[in-house]
C-alpha positions in Angstrom: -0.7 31.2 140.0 -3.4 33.2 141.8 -5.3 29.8 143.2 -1.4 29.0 144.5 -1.0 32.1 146.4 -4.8 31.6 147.7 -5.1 28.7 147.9 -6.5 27.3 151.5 -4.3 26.4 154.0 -4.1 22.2 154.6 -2.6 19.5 156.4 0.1 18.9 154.0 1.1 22.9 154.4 1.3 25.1 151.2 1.4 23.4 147.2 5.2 24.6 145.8 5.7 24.9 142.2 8.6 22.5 142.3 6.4 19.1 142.4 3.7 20.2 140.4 6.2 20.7 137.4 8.5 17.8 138.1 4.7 16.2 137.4 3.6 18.2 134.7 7.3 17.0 132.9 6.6 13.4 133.8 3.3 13.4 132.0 4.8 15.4 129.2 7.8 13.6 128.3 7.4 13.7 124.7 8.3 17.3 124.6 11.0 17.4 126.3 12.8 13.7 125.9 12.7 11.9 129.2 16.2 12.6 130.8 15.8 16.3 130.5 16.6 18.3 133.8 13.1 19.9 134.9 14.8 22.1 137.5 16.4 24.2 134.6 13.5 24.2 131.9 12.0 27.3 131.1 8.9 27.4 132.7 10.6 27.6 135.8 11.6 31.3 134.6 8.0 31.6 133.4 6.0 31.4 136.9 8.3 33.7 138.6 7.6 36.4 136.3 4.0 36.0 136.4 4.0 35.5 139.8 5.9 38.8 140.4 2.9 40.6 138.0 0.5 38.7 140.3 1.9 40.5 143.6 2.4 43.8 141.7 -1.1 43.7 140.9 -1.7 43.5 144.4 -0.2 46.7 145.3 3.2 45.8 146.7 6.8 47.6 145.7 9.3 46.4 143.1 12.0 46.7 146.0 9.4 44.2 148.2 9.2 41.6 145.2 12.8 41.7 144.6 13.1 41.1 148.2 11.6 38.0 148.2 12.2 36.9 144.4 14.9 34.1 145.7 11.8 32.2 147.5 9.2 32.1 144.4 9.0 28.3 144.7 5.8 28.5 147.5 3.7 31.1 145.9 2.1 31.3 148.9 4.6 31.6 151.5 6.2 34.3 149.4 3.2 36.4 149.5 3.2 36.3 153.4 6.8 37.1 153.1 6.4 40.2 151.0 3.4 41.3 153.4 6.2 41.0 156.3 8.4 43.0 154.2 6.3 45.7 153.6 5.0 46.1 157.1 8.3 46.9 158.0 10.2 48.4 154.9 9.4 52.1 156.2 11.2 51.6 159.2 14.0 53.4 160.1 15.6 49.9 161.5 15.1 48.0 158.9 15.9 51.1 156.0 19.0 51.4 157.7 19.6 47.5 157.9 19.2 47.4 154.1 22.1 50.1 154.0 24.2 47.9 156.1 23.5 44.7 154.4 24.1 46.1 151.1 27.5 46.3 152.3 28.0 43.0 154.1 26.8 41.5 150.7 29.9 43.4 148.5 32.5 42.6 151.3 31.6 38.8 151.6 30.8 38.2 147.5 33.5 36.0 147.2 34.2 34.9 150.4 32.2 31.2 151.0 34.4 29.5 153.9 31.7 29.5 156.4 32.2 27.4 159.7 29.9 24.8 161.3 29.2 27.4 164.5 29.6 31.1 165.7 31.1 29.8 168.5 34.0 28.8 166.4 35.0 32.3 165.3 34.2 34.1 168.5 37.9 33.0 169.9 39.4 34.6 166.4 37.9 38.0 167.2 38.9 40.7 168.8 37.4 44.0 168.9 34.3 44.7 171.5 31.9 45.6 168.0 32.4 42.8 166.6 32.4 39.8 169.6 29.1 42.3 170.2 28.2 41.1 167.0 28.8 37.6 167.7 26.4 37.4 170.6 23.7 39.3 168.8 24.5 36.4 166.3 24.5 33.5 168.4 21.3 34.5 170.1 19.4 35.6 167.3 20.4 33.2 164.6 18.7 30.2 166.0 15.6 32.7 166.5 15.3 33.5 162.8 16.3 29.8 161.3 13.5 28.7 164.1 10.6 31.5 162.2 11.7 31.0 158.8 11.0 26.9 158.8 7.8 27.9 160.6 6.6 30.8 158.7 6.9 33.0 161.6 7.8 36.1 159.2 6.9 38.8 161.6 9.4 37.2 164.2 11.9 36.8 161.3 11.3 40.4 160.8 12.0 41.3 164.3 14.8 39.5 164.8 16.5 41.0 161.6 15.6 44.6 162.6 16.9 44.1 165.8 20.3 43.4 164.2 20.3 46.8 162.9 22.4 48.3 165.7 25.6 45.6 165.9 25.6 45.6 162.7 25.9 49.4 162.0 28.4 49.9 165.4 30.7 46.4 163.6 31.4 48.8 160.4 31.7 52.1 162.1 34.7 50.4 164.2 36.0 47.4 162.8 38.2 47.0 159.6 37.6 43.9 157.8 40.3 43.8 155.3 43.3 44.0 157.7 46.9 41.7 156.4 46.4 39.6 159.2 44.7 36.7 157.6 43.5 34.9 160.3 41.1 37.9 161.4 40.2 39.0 158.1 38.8 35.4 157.7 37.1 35.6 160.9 35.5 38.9 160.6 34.3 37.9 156.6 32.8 34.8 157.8 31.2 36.2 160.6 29.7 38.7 158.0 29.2 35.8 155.3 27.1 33.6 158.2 25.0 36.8 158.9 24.2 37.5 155.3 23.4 33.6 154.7 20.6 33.8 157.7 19.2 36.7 156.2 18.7 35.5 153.0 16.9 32.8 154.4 14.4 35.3 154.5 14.7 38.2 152.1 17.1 40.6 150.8 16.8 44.0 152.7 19.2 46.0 150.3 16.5 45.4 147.5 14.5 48.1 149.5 17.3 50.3 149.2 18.2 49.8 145.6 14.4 50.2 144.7 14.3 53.5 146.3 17.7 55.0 144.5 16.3 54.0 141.6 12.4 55.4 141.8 
């Protein structure tokens, strides 16, 4: 795991765990019987733990690792992700953010009706917070979808921080769950698309729920 995460950067980009086992269960057939479904084998289970020890034993939070536990499949990417993570996890931006998104994760768990586009909610919306929210959205979503596939992590960062404010002013003045089902669906897609992009990334609330529970 260690040579992963260090390993030098080259042409082809960074080695994921994903091909190297689909290898490893080619090669190894007679274990496993040769229609077995790699994706869901154990080992899977296996790397992420150890590579979670591996970053632990680096020096980084359990909040920071949880933050980053959904993208364990490029060792090394998650490493720089975690590094962005904890550059920025003492922030009062991004603390509060991981309040905020805490919540937009409860109120959109089992809401998955996403649209294609912002641009198709923003005529279902009413309220100056949230159509605020929209903008922020529609400018900054491309931004962080653009850093993430490029490993720009610091400008993911900055992009998510920077979402902090809409975000917070949304809850302080819209209600979601209203009977009107039109703009309840509009306002818990709008959340559900921002929590999506985020997750792209990392999961801010891990922060939180690591600090509760230190």
């Amino acid at each position: 795991m260690k040579l992963l995460v260090d390993a030098p950067a080259n042409a082809k980009g960074p080695i994921g765990l994903s091909p190297l086992l689909k290898q490893a269960y080619k090669a190894f057939s007679q274990f496993h019987g040769a229609s077995a479904d790699w994706g869901e084998l154990p080992l899977q289970e296996f790397f992420a733990d150890r590579e979670a020890h591996l970053f632990e034993a680096r020096g980084f939070q359990d909040g920071e690792i949880k933050a980053v536990s959904e993208h364990w499949n490029v060792p090394q990417l998650a490493l720089r992700r975690i590094e962005a993570v904890s550059k920025y996890r003492d922030s009062d931006d991004f603390r509060a953010l991981g309040q905020l998104f805490k919540r937009v994760k409860n109120i959109t768990k089992e809401f998955d009706r996403l649209p294609d586009s912002i641009g198709e909610l923003r005529t279902k919306l009413r309220e100056p917070a949230e159509l605020a929210l929209a903008d922020q959205m529609s400018t900054r979503v491309p931004a962080i979808e653009a850093a993430v596939l490029e490993a720009r992590y610091a400008d993911v960062m900055k992009e998510i921080v920077a979402l902090r404010e809409p975000v917070d002013r949304f809850f302080a003045d819209v209600m979601v769950m209203v009977d009107d089902q039109t703009l309840r669906e509009a306002r818990l897609a709008l959340l559900g698309i921002l929590k999506r992009q985020i997750l792209q990334f990392a999961d801010p609330s891990a922060i939180v729920q690591d600090e509760k529970q230190a």
